[in-house]
N, C-alpha and C positions, 0 to 999 in steps of 0.2 A: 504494500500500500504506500503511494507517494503522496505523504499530506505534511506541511509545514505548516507553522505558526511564525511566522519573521515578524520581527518588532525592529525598525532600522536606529541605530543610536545615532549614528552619522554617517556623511555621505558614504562611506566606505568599511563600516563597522556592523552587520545585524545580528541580531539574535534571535534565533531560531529555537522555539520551543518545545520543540519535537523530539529533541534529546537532552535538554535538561529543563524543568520548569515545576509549575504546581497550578492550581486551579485557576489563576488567573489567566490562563492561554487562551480559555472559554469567555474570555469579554470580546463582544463584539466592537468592528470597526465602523468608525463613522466620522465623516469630515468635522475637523476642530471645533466648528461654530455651530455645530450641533453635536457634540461629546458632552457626557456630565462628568466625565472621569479625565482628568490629565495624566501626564506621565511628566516626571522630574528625574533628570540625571543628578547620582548621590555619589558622593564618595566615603564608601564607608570602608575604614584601614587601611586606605589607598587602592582598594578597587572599584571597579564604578560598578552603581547599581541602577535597577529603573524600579524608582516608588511610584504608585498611582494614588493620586490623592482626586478626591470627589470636589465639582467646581461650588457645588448647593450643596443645599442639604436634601436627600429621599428619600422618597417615601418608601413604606417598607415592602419588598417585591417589585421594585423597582427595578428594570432591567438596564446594566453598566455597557457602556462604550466610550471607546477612546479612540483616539485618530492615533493609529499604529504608524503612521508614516509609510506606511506601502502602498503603493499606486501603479495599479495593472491598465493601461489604455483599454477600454472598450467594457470593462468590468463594471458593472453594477452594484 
């Protein structure tokens, strides 16, 4: 089965979820100005991390998206 999860940190850096992660790989993507979730580059001990922090507050059952920075031409 060929399925990734890529999350881009910079133009030349991604991270791909498929071989290391946790249950956040299941947030869906949606363009920035309409995401309720951001993503923040961390550096925690001197490696970089991706925190998602929420933009409001929601309500509960609320379903999370972030704008992963991936962008396939012609994809919906």
């Amino acid at each position: 089965m060929s399925v990734s999860f890529l999350y881009s940190v910079t133009k030349t850096v991604n991270i791909d979820a498929r071989y290391k992660s946790n249950r956040t790989k299941f947030i869906n993507h949606r363009r920035k100005e309409l995401a309720n979730v951001e993503a923040k580059l961390l550096n925690v001990s001197g490696q970089i991390r991706v925190g998602l922090f929420v933009r409001a507050p929601l309500a509960p059952g609320e379903e999370l998206f972030f704008d992963n920075g991936y962008n396939v031409p012609g994809w919906v």
